[in-house]
C-alpha positions in Angstrom: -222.5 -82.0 -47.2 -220.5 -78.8 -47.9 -220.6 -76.5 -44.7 -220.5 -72.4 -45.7 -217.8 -71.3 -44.0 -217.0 -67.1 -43.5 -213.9 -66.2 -45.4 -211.1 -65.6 -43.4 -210.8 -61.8 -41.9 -207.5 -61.4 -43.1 -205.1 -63.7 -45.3 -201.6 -61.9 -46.9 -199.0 -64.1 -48.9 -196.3 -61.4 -49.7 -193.3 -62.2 -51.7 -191.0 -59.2 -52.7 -187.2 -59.5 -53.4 -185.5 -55.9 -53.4 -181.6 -56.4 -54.0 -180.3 -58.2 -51.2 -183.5 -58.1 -49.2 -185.6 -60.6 -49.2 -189.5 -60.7 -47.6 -191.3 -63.9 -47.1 -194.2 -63.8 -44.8 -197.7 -65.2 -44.5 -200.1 -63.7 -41.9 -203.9 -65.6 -41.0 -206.5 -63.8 -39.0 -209.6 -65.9 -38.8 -211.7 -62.9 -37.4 -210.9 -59.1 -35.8 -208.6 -58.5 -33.8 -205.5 -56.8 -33.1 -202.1 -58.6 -34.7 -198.6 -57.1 -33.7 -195.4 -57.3 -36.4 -193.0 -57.3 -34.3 -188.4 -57.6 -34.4 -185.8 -55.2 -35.0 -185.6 -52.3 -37.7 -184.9 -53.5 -40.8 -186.5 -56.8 -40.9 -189.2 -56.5 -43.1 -191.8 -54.7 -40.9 -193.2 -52.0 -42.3 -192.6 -53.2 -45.9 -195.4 -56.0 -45.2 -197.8 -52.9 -44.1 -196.8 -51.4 -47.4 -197.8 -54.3 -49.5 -200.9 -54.8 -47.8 -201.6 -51.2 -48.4 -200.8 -51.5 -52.2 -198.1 -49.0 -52.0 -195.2 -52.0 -53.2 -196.3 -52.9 -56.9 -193.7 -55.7 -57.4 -195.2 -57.4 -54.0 -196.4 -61.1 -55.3 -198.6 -63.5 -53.7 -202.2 -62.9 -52.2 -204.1 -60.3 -50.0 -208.0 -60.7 -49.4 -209.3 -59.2 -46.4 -213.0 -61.1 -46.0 -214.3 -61.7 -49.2 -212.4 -58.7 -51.1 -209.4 -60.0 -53.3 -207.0 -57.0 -53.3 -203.3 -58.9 -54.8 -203.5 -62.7 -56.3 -200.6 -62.7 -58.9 -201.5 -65.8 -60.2 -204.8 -64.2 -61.4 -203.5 -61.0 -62.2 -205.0 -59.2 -59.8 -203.9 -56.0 -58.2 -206.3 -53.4 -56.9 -204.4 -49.8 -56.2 -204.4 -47.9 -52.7 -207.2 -46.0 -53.2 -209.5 -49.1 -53.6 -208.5 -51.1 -50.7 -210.5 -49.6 -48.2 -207.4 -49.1 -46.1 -206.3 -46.9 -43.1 -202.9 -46.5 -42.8 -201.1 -44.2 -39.9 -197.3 -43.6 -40.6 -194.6 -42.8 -38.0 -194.6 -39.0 -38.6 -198.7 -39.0 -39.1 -199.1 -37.0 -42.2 -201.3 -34.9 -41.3 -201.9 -31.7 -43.7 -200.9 -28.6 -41.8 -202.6 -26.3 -43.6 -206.0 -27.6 -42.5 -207.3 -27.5 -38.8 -208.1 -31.0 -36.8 -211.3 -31.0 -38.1 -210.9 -30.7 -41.8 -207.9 -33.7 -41.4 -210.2 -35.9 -39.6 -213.3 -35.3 -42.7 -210.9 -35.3 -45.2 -210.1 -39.1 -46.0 -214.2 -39.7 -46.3 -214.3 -36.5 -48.7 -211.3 -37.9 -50.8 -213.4 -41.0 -50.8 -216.5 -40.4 -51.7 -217.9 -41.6 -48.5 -221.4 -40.5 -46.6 -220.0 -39.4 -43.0 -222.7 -39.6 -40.7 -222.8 -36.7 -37.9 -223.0 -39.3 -34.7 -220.3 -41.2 -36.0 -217.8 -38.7 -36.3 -219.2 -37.2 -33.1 -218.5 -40.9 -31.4 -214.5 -41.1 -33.0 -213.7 -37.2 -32.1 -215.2 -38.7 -28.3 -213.0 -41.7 -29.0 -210.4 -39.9 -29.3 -211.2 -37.1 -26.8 -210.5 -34.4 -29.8 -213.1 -32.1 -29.1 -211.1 -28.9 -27.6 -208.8 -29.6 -30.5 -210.8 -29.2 -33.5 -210.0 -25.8 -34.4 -206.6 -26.9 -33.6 -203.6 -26.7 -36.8 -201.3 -29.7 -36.5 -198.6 -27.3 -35.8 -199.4 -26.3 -32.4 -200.7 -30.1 -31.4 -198.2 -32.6 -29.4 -197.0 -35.8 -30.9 -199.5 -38.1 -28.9 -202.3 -35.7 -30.4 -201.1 -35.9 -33.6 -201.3 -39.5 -33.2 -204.6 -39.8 -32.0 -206.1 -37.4 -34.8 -204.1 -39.5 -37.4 -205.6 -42.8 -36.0 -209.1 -41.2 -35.7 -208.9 -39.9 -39.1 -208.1 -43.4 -41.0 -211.1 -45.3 -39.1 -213.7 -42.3 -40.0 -212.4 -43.6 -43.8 -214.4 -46.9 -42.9 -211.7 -49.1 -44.0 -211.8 -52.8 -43.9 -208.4 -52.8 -42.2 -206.3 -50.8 -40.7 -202.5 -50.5 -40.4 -200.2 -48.9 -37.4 -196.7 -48.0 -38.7 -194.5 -47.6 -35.3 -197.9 -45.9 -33.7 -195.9 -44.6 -30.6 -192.1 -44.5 -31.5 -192.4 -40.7 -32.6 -194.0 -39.5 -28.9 -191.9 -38.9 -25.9 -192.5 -41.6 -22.9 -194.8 -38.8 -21.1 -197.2 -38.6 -24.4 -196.5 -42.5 -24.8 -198.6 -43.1 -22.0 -201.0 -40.5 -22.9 -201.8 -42.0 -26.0 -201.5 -45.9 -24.5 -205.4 -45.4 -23.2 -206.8 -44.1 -26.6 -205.4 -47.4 -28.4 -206.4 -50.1 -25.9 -210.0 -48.5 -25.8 -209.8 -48.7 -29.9 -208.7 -52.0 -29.6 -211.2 -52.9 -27.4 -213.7 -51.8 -29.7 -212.8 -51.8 -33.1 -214.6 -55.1 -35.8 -211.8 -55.1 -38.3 -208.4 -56.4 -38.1 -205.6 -53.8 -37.2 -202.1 -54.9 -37.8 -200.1 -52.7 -35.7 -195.9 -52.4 -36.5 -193.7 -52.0 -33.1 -190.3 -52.7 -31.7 -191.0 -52.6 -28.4 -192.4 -55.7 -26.6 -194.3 -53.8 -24.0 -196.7 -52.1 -26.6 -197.0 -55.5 -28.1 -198.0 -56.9 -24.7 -200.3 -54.4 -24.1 -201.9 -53.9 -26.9 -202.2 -57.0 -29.1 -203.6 -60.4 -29.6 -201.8 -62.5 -31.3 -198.2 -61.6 -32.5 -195.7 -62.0 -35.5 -192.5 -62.5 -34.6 -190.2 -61.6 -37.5 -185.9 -61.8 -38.2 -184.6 -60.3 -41.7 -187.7 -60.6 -43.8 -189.0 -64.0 -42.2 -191.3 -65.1 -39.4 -189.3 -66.6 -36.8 -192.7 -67.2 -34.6 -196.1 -66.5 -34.1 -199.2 -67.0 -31.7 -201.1 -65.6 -29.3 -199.1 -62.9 -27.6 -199.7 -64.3 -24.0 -198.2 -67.3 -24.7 -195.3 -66.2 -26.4 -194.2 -63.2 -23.9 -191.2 -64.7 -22.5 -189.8 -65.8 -26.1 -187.9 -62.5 -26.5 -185.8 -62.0 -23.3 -187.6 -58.7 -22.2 -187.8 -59.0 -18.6 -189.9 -55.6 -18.5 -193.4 -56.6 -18.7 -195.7 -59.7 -17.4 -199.3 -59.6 -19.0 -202.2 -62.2 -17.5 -205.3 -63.0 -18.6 -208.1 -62.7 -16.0 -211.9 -63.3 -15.2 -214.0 -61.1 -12.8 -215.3 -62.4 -9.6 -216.7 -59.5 -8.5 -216.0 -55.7 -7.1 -216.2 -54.4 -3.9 -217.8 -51.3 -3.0 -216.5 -50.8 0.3 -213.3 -51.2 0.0 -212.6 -50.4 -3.9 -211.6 -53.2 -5.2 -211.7 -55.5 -7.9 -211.3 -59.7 -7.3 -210.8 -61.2 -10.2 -209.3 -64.7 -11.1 -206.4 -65.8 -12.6 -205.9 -69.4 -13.0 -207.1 -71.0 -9.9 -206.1 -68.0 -7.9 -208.4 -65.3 -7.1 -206.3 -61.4 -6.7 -207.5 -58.1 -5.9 -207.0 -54.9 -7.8 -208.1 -51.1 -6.5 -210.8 -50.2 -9.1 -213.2 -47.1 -8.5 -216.1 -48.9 -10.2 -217.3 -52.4 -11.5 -216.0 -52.9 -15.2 -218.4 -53.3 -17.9 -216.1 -56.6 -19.3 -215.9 -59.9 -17.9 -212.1 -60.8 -19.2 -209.7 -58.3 -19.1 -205.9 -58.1 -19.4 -203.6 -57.1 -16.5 -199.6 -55.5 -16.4 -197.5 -56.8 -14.0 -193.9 -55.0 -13.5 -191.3 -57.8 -12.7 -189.7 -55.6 -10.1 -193.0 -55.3 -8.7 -192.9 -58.8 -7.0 -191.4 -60.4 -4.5 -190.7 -63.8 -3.4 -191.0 -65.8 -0.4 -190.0 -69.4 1.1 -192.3 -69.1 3.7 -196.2 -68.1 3.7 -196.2 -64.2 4.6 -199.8 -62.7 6.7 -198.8 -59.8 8.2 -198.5 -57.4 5.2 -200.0 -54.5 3.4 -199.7 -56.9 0.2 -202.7 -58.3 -1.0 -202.0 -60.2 -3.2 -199.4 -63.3 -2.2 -199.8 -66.5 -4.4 -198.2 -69.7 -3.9 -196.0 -70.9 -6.8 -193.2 -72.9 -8.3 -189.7 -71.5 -9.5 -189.1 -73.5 -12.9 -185.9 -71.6 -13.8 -184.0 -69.2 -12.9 -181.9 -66.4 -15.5 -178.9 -64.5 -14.2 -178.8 -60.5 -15.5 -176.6 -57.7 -15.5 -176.6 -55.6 -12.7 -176.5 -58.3 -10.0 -180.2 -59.6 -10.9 -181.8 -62.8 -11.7 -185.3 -63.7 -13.4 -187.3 -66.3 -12.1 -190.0 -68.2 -13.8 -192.7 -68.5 -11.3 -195.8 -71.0 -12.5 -198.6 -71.1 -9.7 -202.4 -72.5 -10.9 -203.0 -71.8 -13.9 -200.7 -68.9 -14.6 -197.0 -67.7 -15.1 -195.1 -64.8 -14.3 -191.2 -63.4 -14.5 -189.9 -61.6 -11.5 -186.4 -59.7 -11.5 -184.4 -59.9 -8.0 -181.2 -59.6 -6.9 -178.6 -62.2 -7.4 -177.8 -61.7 -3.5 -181.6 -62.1 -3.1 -181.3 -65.3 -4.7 -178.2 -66.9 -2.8 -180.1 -65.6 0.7 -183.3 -67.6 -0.4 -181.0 -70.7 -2.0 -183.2 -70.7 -5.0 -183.5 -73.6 -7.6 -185.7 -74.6 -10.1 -188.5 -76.9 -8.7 -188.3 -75.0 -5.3 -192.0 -73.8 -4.1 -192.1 -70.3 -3.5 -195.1 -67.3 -2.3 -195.3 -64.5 -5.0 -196.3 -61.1 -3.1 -197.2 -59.1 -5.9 -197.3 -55.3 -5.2 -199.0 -53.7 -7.7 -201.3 -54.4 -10.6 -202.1 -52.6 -13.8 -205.5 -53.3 -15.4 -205.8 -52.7 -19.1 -207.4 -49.0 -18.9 -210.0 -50.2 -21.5 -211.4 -52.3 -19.1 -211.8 -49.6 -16.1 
């Protein structure tokens, strides 16, 4: 018996040779979600986003996002920019400075033809928190506004998918974490598949399912980005996947499991989700031979050490695995040598502080 099956949410082939530059990557979303591209400048990055955008015409290969065939070379088929039902958002956001917030965020649908219903503009401009800037010329806006009214202004287009060139390289740290919010609350949301561009593994940790790992034109690796956090030597970030237990009123806090191991995280109110993603800084934890019970620290989980990485500056990184989960803390080398730490010794993690995914809160 043949079984229907959905097409796949997003499938891209891309071939393209350009003098000594060569891109070769295949990309498979099976439904919406958030996919990163992620390696160093130069290789390859935001030439994919271009193909799947239509803006490379000598791309080869094959792009159909759900049932809508945009490239198959073998068939001849190539359907232009404008009919891809794409939103794309450059570094340097593009927006047109002689119009006011308002008449950037409505002009994508007026280019396209497109019916713009009041409440959903009214819900992205919320989305967004762009209200007091509608009047607003992109002149006198910041660059993590700019951003936002860029972003809010290629999903009011109703594409089918929706591309992030480098979505926070252009802001300043301060307006980095302004912005940070706005996306993982898009992300959070949002039915089609984004395929966001970065360089930094942070925003890829924060922000993205599954990622795509890429070296001079070529994946190098790819998977779900949880599982592939520690393949890049960034010792910055830890990100966990966790369940809610519960929430308590009294005392503001949020218990919620990870692995076998049940945490708890200050939280003003219950969250609406049941899974939700939480930051860890590795300089935020601690480590312990011994159990430790009198201390402000909440949160002290017994583990394993698996390995152990000397860094510059006198510190290490340890590989801690406890039930069901996995972190990297950074210590000092001296820290180490005090402790006489070795891979397969059994540790207590005191973790300090927790960041939950601000979607989620």
């Amino acid at each position: 018996m043949n079984e229907h099956r959905e097409p796949p949410s997003l499938y891209a082939r891309i071939h393209l040779g350009r003098g000594g530059f060569t891109l070769h990557l295949q990309m498979l979303l099976k439904q919406p979600g958030v996919v990163a591209l992620y390696g160093p400048s130069g290789c390859g990055k935001t030439t994919f986003l271009r193909c799947l955008a239509g803006l490379e015409r000598e791309a080869e290969g094959h792009v159909q996002v759900g049932s809508r065939c945009w490239l198959d070379t073998a068939r001849g088929v190539f359907e232009p920019p404008h009919r891809r039902e794409v939103g794309v958002v450059f570094q340097d956001t593009r927006l047109f400075p002689h119009l006011d917030v308002e008449e950037n965020l409505r002009f994508g649908a007026r280019q396209r033809n497109l019916d713009l219903p009041p409440e959903r503009f009214r819900e992205t401009v919320t989305l967004f928190d762009l209200e007091k800037l509608l009047r607003r010329r992109p002149a006198t806006l910041s660059g993590g506004e700019k951003q936002r009214v860029a972003i809010a202004r290629a999903l009011l287009c109703g594409p089918r998918l929706l591309l992030l060139d480098e979505p926070l390289s252009a802001v300043d740290p301060g307006r980095k974490s302004e912005i940070l919010p706005y996306l993982e609350r898009l992300f959070h949301q949002v039915m089609i598949p984004v395929v966001f561009v970065s360089h930094d593994w942070q925003d890829v940790l924060r922000l993205s399912s599954q990622v795509y790992i890429m070296e001079q034109g070529h994946l190098r690796r790819h998977g779900r980005t949880l599982e592939l956090q520690y393949e890049t030597g960034d010792y910055r970030l830890n990100a966990l996947e966790a369940r809610v237990h519960g929430w308590s009123a009294e005392d503001r806090l949020l218990q919620l499991w990870i692995g076998e191991d049940l945490i708890r995280v200050p939280a003003q109110r219950p969250p609406e989700a049941r899974h939700m993603r939480l930051l860890v800084n590795p300089l935020e934890i601690a480590v312990s031979r011994t159990p430790v019970t009198h201390s402000s620290i909440l949160n002290v989980l017994r583990c394993r050490l698996t390995a152990l990485h000397p860094l510059e500056d006198g510190k290490a990184a340890l590989d801690l695995e406890g039930s069901g989960w996995k972190l990297q803390a950074v210590i000092t080398q001296a820290s180490t040598r005090r402790l006489e730490l070795e891979p397969g010794v059994e540790l207590y993690a005191l973790i300090k502080s927790v960041l939950v995914d601000h979607a989620e809160l």
